[in-house]
C-alpha positions as CSV (number, residue, x, y, z in Angstrom):
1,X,5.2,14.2,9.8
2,X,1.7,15.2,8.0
3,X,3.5,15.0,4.2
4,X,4.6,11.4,5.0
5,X,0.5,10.8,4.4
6,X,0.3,10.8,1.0
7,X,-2.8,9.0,-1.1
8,X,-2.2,9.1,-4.7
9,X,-4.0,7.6,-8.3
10,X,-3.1,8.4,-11.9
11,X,-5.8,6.8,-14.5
12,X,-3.9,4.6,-16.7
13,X,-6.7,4.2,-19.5
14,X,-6.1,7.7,-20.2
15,X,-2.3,7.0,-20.9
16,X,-2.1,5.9,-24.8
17,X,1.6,6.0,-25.3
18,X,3.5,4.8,-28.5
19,X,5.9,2.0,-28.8
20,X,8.5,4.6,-28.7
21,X,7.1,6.7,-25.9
22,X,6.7,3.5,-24.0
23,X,10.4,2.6,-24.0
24,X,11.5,6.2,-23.2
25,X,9.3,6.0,-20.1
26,X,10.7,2.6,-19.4
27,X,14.5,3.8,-19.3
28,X,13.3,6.5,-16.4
29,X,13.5,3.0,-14.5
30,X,16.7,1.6,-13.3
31,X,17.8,-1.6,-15.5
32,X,17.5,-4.4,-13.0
33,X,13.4,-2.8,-12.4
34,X,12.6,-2.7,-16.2
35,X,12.3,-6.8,-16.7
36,X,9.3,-6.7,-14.1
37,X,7.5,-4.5,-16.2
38,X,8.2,-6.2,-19.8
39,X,7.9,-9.7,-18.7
40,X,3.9,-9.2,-18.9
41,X,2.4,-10.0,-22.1
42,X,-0.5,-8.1,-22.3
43,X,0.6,-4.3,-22.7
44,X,-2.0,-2.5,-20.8
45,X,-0.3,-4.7,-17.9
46,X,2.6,-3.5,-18.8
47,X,1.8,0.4,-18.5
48,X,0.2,-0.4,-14.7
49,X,3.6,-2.1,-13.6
50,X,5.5,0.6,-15.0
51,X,3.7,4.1,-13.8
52,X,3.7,1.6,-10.4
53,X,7.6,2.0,-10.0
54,X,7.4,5.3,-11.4
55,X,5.1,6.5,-8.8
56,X,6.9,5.0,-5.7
57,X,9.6,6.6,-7.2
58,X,7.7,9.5,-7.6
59,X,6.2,9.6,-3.8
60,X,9.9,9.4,-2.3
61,X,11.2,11.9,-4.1
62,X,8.1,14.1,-3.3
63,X,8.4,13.0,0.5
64,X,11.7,12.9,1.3
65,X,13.6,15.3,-1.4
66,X,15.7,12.4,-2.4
67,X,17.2,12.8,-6.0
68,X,15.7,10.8,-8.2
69,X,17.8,8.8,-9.8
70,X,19.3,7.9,-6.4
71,X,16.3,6.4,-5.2
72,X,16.6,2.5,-4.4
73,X,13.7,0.6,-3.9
74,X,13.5,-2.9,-3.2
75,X,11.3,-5.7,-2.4
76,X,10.6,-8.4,0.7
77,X,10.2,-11.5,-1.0
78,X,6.1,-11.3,0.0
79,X,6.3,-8.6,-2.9
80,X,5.8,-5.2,-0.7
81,X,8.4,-2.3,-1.7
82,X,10.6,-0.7,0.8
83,X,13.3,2.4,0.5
84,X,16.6,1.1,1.4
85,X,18.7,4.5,0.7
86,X,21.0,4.5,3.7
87,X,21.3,8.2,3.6
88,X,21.0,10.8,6.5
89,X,18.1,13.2,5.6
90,X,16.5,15.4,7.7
91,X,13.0,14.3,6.0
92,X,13.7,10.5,6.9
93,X,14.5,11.5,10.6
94,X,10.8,13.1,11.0
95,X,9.7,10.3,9.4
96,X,11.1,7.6,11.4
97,X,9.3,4.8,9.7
98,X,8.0,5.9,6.2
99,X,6.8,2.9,4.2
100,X,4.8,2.5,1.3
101,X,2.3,0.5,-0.9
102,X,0.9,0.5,-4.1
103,X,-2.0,-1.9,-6.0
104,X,-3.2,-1.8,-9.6
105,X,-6.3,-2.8,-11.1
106,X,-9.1,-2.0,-13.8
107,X,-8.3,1.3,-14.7
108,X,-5.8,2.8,-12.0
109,X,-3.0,2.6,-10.4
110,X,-2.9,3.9,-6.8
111,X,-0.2,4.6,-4.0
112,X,-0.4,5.4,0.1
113,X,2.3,6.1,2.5
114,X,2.6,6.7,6.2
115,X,5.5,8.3,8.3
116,X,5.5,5.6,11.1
117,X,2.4,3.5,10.5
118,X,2.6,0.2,8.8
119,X,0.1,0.9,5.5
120,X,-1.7,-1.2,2.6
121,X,-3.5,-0.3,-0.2
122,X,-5.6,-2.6,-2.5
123,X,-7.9,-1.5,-5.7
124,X,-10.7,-3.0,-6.9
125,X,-12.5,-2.6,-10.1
126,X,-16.2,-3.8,-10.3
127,X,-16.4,-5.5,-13.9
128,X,-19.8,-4.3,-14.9
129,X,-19.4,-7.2,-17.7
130,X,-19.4,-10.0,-15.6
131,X,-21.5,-13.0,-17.1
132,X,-22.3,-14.7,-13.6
133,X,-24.9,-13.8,-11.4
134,X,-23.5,-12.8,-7.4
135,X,-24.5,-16.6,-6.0
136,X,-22.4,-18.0,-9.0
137,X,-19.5,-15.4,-9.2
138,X,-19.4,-15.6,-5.3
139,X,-18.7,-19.7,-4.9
140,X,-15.4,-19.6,-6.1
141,X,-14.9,-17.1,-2.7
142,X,-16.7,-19.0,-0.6
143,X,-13.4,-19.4,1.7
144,X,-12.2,-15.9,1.5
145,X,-15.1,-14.7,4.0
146,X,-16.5,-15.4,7.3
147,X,-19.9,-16.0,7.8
148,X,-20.8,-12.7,9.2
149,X,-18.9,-10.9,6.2
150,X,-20.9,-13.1,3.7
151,X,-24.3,-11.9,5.8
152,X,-23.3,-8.6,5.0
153,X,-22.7,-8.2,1.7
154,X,-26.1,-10.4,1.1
155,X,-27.6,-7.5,3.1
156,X,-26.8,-5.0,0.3
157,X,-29.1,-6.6,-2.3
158,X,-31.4,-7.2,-3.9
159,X,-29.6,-5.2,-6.5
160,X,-27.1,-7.4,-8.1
161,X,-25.2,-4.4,-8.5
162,X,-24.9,-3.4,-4.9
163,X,-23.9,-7.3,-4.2
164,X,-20.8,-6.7,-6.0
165,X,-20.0,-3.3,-4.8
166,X,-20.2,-4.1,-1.2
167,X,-17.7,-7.7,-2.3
168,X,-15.5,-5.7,-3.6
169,X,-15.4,-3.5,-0.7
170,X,-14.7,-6.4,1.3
171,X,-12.4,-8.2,-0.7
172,X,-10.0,-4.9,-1.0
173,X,-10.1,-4.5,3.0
174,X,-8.9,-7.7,3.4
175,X,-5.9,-7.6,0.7
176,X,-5.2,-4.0,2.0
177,X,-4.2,-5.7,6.0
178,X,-1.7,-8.5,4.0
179,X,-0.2,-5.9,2.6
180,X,0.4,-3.6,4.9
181,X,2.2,-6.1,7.4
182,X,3.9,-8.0,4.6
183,X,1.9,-11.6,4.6
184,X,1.5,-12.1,1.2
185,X,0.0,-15.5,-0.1
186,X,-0.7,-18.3,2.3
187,X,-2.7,-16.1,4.9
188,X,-6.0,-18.0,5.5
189,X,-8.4,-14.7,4.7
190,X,-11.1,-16.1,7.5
191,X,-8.6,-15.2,9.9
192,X,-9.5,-11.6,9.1
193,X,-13.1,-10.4,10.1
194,X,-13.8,-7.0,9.1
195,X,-16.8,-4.8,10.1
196,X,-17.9,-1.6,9.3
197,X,-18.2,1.5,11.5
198,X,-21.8,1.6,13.9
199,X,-23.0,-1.1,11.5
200,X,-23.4,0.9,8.4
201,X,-22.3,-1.2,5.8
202,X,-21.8,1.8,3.0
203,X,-19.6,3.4,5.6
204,X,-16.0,3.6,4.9
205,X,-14.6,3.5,8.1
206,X,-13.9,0.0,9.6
207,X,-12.3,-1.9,11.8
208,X,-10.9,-5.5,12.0
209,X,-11.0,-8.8,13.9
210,X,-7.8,-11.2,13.7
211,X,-8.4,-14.9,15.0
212,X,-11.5,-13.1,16.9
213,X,-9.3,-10.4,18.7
214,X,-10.4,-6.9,18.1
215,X,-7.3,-5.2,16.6
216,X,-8.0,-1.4,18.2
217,X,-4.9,0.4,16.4
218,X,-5.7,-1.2,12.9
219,X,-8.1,1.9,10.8
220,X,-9.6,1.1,7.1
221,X,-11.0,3.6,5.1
222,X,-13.0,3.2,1.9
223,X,-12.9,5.5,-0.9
224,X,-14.5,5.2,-3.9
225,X,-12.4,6.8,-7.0
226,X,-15.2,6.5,-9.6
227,X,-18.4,4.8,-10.2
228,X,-16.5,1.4,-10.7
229,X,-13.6,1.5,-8.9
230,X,-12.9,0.9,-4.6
231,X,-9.6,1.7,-2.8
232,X,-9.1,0.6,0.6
233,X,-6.2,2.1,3.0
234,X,-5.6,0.2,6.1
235,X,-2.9,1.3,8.8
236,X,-1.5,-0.3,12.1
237,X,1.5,-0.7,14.3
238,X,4.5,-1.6,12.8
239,X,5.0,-4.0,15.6
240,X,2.4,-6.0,13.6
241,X,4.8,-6.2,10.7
242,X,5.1,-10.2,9.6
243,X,7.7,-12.4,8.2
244,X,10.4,-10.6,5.7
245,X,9.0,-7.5,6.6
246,X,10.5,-7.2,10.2
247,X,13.9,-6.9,8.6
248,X,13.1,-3.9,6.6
249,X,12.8,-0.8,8.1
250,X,9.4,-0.6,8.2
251,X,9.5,-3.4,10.9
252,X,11.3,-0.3,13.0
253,X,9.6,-0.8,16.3
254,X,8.5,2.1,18.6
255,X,6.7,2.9,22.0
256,X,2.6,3.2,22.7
257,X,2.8,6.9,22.7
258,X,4.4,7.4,19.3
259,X,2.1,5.0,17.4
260,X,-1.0,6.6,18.8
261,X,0.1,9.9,17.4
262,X,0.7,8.5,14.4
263,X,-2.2,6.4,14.6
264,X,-4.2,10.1,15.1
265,X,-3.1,11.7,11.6
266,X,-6.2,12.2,9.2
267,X,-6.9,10.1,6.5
268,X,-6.3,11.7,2.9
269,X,-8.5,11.9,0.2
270,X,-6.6,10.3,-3.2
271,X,-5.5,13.0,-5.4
272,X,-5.7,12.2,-9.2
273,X,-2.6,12.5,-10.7
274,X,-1.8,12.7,-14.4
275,X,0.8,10.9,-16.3
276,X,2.3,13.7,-16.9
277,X,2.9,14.5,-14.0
278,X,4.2,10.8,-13.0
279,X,6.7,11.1,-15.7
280,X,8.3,14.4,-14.9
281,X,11.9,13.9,-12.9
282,X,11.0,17.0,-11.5
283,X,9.7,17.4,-8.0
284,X,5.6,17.6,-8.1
285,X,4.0,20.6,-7.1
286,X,1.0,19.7,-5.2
């Protein structure tokens, strides 16, 4: 059950292909998947869409021995991939419930997975070059917080750049739990109170509050891939899974006992991936 915990990033400003290295790439990608990766205009989107799919495709093939160009992934119409190979594979049966998520920002792109818990995964790069001072840049979010949230990351000043460090923080918890049970847009972010572990707010262990209920199976962890750049990994029950989501197999349901073992697997540091690597058809070696 341990490889179904996977945490992965590849740095995509490293990655300068050519027009002609970008379209081989592009065909590793089945046809009906390549017109969500061209129909951005600017191409530095393009290349995060792209190593994106190639890395779920990547992680299955890593995780469950799958050959590659059998993999099918699709998408609930809140935009979170699932695997919907209807094969029989000893790896899927230890992994009764293996789902996926991946997010794409600044300079990386990064992927999580879980064997049985429902997981989300949101990266956040801190724009250095921002023009607007924290009480200006942090009106347009007035909404997105709760009062005790906003008292927090006000508590990490006066340094304007720990103000946006600790939003950021904040902001990628939050987008980490839509994800990972399948919201997507409309989900009214006040709902979701999160606070850190024993109060420390540079820890990077948290937990959250939905419509004021403590959530006591839902874990967040914080990791910070470079000076500019936070990743947040959130997991919970799959019985938490919401709308579209319940229909895939990651709304699988199972009993108390299983989710708490599941729940009880460590957390992962990222490993950095290259390109390369991404690109390969051939099974990683890490």
């Amino acid at each position: 059950m341990d490889k179904g915990v996977q945490r992965w990033a590849v740095n995509v400003s490293l990655w300068t292909p050519s027009p002609h290295q970008f379209r081989s790439c592009l065909s590793l990608l089945p046809l009906c998947e390549r017109s969500s990766v061209v129909r951005f205009v600017n191409f530095e989107d393009q290349k995060r869409a792209l190593l994106s799919r190639l890395l779920q495709r990547k992680l299955v093939q890593f995780v469950l021995g799958l050959n590659y160009d059998c993999i099918v992934i699709e998408r609930t119409p809140e935009g979170k991939p699932y695997l919907i190979n209807n094969v029989e594979n000893k790896n899927l049966n230890l992994l009764p419930n293996f789902n996926f998520n991946v997010s794409h920002h600044g300079d990386y792109v990064v992927i999580v997975s879980e064997p049985m818990c429902l997981v989300g995964v949101d990266v956040m790069a801190h724009d250095t070059r921002s023009k607007d001072p924290p009480h200006k840049f942090f009106e347009v979010f007035s909404a997105c917080f709760t009062p005790c949230e906003w008292e927090t990351i006000w508590s990490a000043g006066p340094e304007e750049d720990m103000l946006f460090h600790q939003f950021y923080r904040f902001w990628c918890m939050k987008e980490a739990y839509i994800k990972a049970v399948g919201i997507g847009l409309g989900f009214e972010l006040q709902r979701a109170e999160v606070h850190y572990q024993d109060g420390n707010i540079w820890s990077n262990v948290a937990h959250v509050l939905i419509d004021g209920v403590h959530k006591t199976k839902w874990q967040f962890f914080l990791h910070s891939l470079d000076d500019k750049h936070w990743v947040c990994v959130a997991k919970g029950p799959p019985a938490d899974a919401i709308g579209s989501l319940i229909e895939t197999p990651s709304g699988t349901q199972f009993d108390g006992v299983t989710c708490d073992t599941a729940l009880t697997l460590q957390n992962k540091s990222f490993i950095l991936l290259t390109v390369e690597q991404i690109l390969s058809t051939e099974t990683l070696a890490i």
